[in-house]
C-alpha positions in Angstrom: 163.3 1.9 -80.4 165.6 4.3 -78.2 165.5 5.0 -75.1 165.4 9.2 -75.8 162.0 8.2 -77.9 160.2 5.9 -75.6 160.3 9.0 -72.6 160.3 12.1 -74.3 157.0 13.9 -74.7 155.6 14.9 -77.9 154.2 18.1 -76.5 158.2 19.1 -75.9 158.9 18.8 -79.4 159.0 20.6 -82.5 157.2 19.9 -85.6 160.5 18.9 -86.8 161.3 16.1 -84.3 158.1 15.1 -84.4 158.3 14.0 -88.0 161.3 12.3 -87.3 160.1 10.9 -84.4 157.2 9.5 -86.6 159.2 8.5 -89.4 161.2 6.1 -87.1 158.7 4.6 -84.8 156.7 3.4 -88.3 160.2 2.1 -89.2 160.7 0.7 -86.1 157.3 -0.9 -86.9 157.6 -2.3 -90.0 161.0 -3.6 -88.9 158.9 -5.5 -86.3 156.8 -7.2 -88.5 158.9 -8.2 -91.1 160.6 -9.9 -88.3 157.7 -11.3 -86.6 156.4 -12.2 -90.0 159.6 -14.2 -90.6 160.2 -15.8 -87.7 156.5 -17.1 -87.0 156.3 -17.8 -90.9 159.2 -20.5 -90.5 157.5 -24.1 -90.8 158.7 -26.9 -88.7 159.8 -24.9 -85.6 158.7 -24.6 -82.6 158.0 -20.6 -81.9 157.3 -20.4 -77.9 154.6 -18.2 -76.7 156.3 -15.9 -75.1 158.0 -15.0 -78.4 154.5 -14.0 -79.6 153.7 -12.6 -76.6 156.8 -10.3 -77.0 156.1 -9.4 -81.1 152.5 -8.4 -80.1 153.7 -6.1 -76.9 156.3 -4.5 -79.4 153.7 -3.9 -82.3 151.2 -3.0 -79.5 153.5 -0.3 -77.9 155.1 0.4 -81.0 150.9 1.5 -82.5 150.2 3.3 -79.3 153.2 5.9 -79.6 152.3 6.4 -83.2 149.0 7.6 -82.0 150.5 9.9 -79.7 153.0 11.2 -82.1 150.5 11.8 -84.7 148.0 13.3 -82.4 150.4 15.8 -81.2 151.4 16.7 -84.7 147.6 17.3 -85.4 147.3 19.2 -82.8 150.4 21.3 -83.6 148.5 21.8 -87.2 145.7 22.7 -85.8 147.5 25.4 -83.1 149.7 26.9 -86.1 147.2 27.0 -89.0 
C-alpha cells in the first residue's frame, strides 16, 4: 500500500480517485492473501507467529480502508444522485 493512500482522506477526493483508490487497496488485498495463503500453505516449515500476526494486521487494515473508501463513495452517490 503507499504511503499517499494510507493518509489521504476519502472525503478530499473525487469520485475518480476514489475508484482508483478502491481498485488498489482490493488489489493490495488479494495480493495479501495469495501471499499469506502461500506462505502459511507451505508444509514442513516452521511459519513464526509473528508472521501471522503481521498477514492478519495487513488484511485487517487493508478491510478497514476499504470500508472507508467505499463508504465515502456511497456517500458521494448519495450527495450527487
Amino acid at each position: 500500500m503507499k504511503a499517499e493512500e494510507e493518509v489521504k482522506d476519502p472525503s478530499d477526493m473525487t469520485g475518480a480517485e476514489l475508484q482508483q483508490l478502491l481498485s488498489n487497496l482490493q488489489a493490495d488485498l488479494d495480493d495479501v492473501e495469495e501471499e499469506r495463503s502461500f506462505v502459511l500453505g507451505q508444509t514442513g516449515v516452521h511459519i513464526s507467529a509473528s508472521t501471522v500476526a503481521r498477514y492478519e494486521s495487513e488484511r485487517s487494515a487493508l478491510r478497514v480502508r476499504i470500508e472507508e473508501v467505499e463508504q465515502a463513495l456511497r456517500a458521494r452517490g448519495a450527495s450527487e444522485g
